[in-house]
C-alpha positions in Angstrom: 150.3 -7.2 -48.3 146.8 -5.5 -48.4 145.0 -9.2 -48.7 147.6 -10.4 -45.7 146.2 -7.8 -43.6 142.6 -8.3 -44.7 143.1 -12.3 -43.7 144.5 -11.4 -40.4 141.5 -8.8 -39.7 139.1 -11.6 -40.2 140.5 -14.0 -38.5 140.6 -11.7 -35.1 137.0 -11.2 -36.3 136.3 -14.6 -35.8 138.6 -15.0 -32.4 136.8 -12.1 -30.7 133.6 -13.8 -31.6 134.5 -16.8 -29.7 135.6 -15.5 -27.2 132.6 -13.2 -26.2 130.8 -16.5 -26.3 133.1 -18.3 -24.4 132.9 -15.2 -21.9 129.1 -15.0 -21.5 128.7 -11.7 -23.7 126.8 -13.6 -26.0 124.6 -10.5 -27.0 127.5 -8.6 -27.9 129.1 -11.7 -29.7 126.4 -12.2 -31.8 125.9 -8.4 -32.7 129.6 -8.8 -34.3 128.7 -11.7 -36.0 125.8 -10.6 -37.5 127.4 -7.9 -38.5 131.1 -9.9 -39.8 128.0 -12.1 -42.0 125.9 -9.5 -44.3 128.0 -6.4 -43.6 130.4 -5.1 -46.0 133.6 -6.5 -44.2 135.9 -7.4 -46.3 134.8 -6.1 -49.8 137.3 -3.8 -52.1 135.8 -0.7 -53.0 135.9 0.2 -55.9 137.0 3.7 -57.7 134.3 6.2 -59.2 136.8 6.7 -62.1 139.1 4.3 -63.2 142.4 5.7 -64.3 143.6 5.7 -67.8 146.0 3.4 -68.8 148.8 3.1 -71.5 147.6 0.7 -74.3 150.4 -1.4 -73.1 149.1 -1.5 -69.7 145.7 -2.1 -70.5 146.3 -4.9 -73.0 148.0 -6.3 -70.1 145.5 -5.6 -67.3 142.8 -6.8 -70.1 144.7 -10.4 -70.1 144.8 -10.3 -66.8 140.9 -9.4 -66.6 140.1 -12.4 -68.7 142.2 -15.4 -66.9 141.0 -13.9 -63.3 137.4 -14.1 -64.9 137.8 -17.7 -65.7 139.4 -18.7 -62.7 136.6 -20.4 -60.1 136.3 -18.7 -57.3 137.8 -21.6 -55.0 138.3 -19.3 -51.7 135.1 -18.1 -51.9 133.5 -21.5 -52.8 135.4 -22.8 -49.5 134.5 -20.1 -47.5 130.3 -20.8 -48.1 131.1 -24.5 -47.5 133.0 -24.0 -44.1 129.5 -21.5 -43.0 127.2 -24.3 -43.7 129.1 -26.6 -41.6 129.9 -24.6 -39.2 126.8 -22.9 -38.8 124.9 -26.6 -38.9 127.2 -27.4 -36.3 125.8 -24.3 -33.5 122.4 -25.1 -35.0 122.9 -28.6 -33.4 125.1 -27.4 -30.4 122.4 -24.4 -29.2 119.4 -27.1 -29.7 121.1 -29.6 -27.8 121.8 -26.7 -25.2 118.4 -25.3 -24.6 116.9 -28.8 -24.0 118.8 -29.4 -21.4 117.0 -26.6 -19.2 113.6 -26.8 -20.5 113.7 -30.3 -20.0 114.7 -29.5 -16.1 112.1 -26.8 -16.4 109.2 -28.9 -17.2 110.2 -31.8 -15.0 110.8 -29.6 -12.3 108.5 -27.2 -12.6 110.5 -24.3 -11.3 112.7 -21.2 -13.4 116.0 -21.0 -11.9 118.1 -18.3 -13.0 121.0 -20.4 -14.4 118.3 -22.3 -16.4 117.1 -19.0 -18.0 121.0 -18.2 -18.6 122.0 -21.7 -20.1 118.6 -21.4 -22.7 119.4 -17.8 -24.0 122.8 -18.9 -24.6 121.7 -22.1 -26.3 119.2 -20.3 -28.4 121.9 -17.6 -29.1 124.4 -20.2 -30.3 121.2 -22.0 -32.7 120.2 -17.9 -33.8 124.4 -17.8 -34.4 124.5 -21.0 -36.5 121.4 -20.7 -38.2 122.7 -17.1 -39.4 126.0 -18.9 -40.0 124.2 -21.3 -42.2 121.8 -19.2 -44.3 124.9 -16.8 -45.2 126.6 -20.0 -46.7 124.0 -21.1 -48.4 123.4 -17.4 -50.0 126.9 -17.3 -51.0 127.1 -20.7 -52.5 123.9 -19.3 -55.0 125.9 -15.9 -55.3 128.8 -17.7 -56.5 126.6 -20.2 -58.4 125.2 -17.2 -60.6 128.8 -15.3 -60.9 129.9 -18.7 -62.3 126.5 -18.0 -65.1 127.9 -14.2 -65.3 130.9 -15.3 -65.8 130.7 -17.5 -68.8 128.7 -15.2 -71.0 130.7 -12.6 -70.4 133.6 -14.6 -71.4 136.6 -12.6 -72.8 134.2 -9.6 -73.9 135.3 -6.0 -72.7 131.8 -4.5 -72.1 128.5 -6.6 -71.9 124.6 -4.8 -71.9 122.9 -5.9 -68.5 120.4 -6.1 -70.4 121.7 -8.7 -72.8 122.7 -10.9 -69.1 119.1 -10.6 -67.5 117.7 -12.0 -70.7 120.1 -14.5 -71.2 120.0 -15.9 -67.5 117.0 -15.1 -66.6 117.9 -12.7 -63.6 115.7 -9.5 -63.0 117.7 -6.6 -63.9 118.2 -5.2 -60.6 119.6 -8.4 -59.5 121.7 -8.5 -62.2 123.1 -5.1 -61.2 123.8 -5.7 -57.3 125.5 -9.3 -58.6 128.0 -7.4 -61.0 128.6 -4.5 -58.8 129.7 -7.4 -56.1 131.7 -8.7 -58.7 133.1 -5.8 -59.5 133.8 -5.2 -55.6 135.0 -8.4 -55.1 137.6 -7.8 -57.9 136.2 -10.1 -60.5 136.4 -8.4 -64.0 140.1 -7.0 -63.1 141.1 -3.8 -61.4 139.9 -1.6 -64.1 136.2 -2.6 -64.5 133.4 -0.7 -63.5 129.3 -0.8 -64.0 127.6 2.2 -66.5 124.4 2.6 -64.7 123.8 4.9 -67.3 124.7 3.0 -70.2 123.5 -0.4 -68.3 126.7 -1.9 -69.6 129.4 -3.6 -67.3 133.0 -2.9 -68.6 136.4 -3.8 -67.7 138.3 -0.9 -68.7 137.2 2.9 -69.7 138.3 2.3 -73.4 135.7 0.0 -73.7 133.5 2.5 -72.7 134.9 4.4 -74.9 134.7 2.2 -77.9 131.4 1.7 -77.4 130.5 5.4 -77.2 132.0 6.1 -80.3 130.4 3.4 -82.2 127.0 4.9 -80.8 127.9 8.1 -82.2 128.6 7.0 -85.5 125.1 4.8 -85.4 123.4 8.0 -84.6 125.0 10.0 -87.1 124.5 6.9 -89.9 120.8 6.7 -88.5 120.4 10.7 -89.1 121.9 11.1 -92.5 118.6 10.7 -95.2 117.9 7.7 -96.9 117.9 9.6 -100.3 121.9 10.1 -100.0 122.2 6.7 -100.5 119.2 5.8 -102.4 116.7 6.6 -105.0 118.3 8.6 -108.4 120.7 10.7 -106.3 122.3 7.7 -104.5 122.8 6.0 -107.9 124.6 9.3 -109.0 126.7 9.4 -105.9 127.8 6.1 -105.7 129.1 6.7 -109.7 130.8 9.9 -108.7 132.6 8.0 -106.1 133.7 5.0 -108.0 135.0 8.1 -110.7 137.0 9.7 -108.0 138.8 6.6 -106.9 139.6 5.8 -110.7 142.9 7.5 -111.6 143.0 6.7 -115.5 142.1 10.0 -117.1 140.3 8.7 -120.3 138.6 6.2 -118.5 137.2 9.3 -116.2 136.2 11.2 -118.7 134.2 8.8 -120.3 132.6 8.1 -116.8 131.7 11.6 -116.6 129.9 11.6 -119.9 127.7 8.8 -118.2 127.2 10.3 -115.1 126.0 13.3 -117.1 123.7 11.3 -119.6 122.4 9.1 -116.6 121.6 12.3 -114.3 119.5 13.3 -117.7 117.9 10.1 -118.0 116.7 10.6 -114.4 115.3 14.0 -115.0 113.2 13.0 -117.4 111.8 10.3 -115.6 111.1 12.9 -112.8 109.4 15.5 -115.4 107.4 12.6 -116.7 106.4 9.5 -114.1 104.8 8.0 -117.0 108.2 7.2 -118.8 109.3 5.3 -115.6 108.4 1.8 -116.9 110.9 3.0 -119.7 113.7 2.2 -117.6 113.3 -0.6 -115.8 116.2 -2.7 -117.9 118.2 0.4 -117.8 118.1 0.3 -114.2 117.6 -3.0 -112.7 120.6 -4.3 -114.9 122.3 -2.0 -117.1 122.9 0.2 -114.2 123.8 -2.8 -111.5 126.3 -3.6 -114.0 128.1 -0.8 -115.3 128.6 0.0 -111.3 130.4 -3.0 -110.4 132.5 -2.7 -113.7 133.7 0.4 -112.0 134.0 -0.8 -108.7 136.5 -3.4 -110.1 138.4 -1.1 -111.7 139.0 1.1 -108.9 139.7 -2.0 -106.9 142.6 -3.4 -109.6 143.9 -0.2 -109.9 144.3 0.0 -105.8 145.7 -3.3 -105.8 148.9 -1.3 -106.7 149.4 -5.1 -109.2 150.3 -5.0 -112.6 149.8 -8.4 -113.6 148.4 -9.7 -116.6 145.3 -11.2 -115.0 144.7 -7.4 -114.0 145.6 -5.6 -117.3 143.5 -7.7 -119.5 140.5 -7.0 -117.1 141.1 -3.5 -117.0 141.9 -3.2 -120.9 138.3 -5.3 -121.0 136.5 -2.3 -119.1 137.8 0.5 -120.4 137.0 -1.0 -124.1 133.8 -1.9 -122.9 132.6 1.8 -121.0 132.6 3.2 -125.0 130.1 0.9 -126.2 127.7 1.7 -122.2 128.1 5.2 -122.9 126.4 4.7 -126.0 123.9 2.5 -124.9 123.3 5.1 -122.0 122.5 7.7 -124.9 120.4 5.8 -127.1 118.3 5.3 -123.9 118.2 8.7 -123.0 117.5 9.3 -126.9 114.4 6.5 -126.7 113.1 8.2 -123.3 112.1 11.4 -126.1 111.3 9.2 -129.1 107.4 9.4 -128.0 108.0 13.3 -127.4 109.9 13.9 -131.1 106.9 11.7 -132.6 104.3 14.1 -131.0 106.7 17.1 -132.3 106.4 16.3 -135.7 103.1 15.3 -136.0 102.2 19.0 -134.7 104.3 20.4 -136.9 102.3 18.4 -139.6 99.0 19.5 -138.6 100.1 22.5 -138.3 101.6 23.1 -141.7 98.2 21.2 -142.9 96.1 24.1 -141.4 98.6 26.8 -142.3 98.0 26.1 -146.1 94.4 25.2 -145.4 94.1 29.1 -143.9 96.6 31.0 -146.3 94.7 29.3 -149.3 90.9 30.4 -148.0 92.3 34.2 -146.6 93.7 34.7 -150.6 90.6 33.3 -152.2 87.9 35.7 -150.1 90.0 38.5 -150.1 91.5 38.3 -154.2 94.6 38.7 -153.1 96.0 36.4 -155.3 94.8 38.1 -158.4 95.8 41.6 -156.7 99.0 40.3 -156.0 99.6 39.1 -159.7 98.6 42.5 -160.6 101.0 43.8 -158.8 103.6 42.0 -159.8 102.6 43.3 -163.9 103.1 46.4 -163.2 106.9 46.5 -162.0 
């Protein structure tokens, strides 16, 4: 009803503006005109805030967004070619017009009033056409670049204007006045609007939403520290978590021993750089390894499947974790083998220079022979 009425208006637009030519008002007629051409007759404003809508309804207004977007825009394609004919058609009309009274001008060599009269109307009907004909011609490239806006926007619920300027071509700004025309015009659905803020166009405030959201949890992912996930404490964390997901109690157990004998194997390292290059198998492989045998198993057992395939791999890992705890010790054990040699040999040189010293302090002093004394006469 609203696009009945909106017809009709422009039509009587278009009457009145004939008519004050026909009439002689051609000053007034072309104000109108000027003014029915580049004003904003005609265009659908838009709302500040879209509406929510049921998921329902905006599944359906979404489908609804996407075939409009790929519809071409046939009226307004019709409309731009109708301007340029039309408006080449006054061009030609108001030329021919005003040279009928210059040429009686110059031949005559006098001004009459009427000549005057006939050439500012002819030059008003060219002004009329050629304004006619340059709005066509603007609208034909308009439409020609919402056909570009339209296919990479495609079926997509928000796109960056950003990512549409570099992909066209456009300047930015042009971008924006195109999709805000767009938008206007009702091309992206009833629901769409332009995020000047986010410089994003989107067709319904969910996918604003969406978007949002995955911007907050980018932020929050980009502002946790990389040693959560990485270095010792990530390795420790990420074996933790593959322990939690596991339900078999003996298999956890034995997962805690390792977690405990690893987390020892990493102090050291950290109390002694130099016993780094110790544990580069241990780490690059052994490590890797034992991590994804874990993984699978908490993966089998959520598989909620109890089919041989899955027993037999699951009877394979917990068989196997015995024999990696072990190895896990025996490299924690190695890590101190250097420290336990250095141990002994200063206890060595230490009971060496013990006997060396008790042996010289008895011989200057005669205690041994005072002590043997001693010992006769009890």
């Amino acid at each position: 009803m609203a696009g009945k009425k909106t017809r009709q208006g422009s039509v009587g637009a278009w009457v009145a503006i004939v008519v004050l030519f026909a009439i002689g008002a051609w000053p007034i007629a072309l104000v109108v005109l000027l003014v029915k051409l580049f004003g904003k007759d005609g265009q659908k404003r838009r709302q500040a805030t879209p509406p929510l809508q049921t998921a329902a309804g905006t599944a359906s207004r979404a489908r609804k967004s996407v075939r409009s977007a790929m519809e071409p825009p046939a009226a307004d394609q019709a409309n731009a070619k109708r301007l340029e004919i039309a408006g080449g058609v006054l061009v030609a009309v108001g030329l021919i017009a005003c040279w009928s009274p210059i040429e009686m001008m110059l031949y005559l060599g006098d001004v009459e009033p009427w000549y005057i009269e006939e050439l500012l109307l002819g030059l008003a009907l060219a002004a009329a056409g050629t304004a006619m004909l340059c709005r066509g011609v603007s609208i034909g490239r308009s439409l020609k670049r919402y056909d570009q806006y339209l296919a990479v926007v495609g079926d997509h619920e928000a796109m960056a204007v950003e990512q549409l300027s570099r992909t066209l071509g456009y300047p930015r700004d042009r971008v924006e006045k195109d999709l805000q025309k767009m938008i206007d015009k009702g091309y992206f659905g009833d629901t769409a609007y332009l995020n000047v803020e986010l410089g994003y166009l989107f067709r319904s405030v969910q996918a604003d939403e969406e978007l949002q959201r995955q911007r907050r949890q980018e932020q929050a992912a980009a502002q946790t520290p990389r040693e959560t996930e990485e270095g010792y404490s990530g390795i420790l964390r990420k074996i933790r978590r593959a322990n939690d997901a596991i339900a078999d109690a003996a298999l956890s157990a034995k997962i805690d021993r390792l977690e405990a004998v690893t987390a020892r194997i990493f102090r050291a390292v950290e109390e002694d750089p130099n016993k780094r290059g110790q544990i580069d198998t241990f780490l690059n492989y052994y490590l890797p390894t034992t991590q994804k045998l874990l993984d699978s198993y908490a993966e089998f057992e959520a598989a909620g499947v109890e089919g041989e395939n899955l027993r037999q791999a699951k009877a394979r890992i917990q068989a196997t974790m015995d024999t990696i705890v072990r190895g896990f010790e025996h490299q924690l054990d190695e890590l101190y083998k250097a420290d336990a040699m250095d141990v002994d040999s200063d206890i060595r040189v230490m009971e060496s220079m013990l006997a060396r010293d008790t042996a010289s302090v008895e011989r200057d002093f005669g205690l041994g022979d005072t002590a043997g004394q001693s010992d006769q006469e009890r």
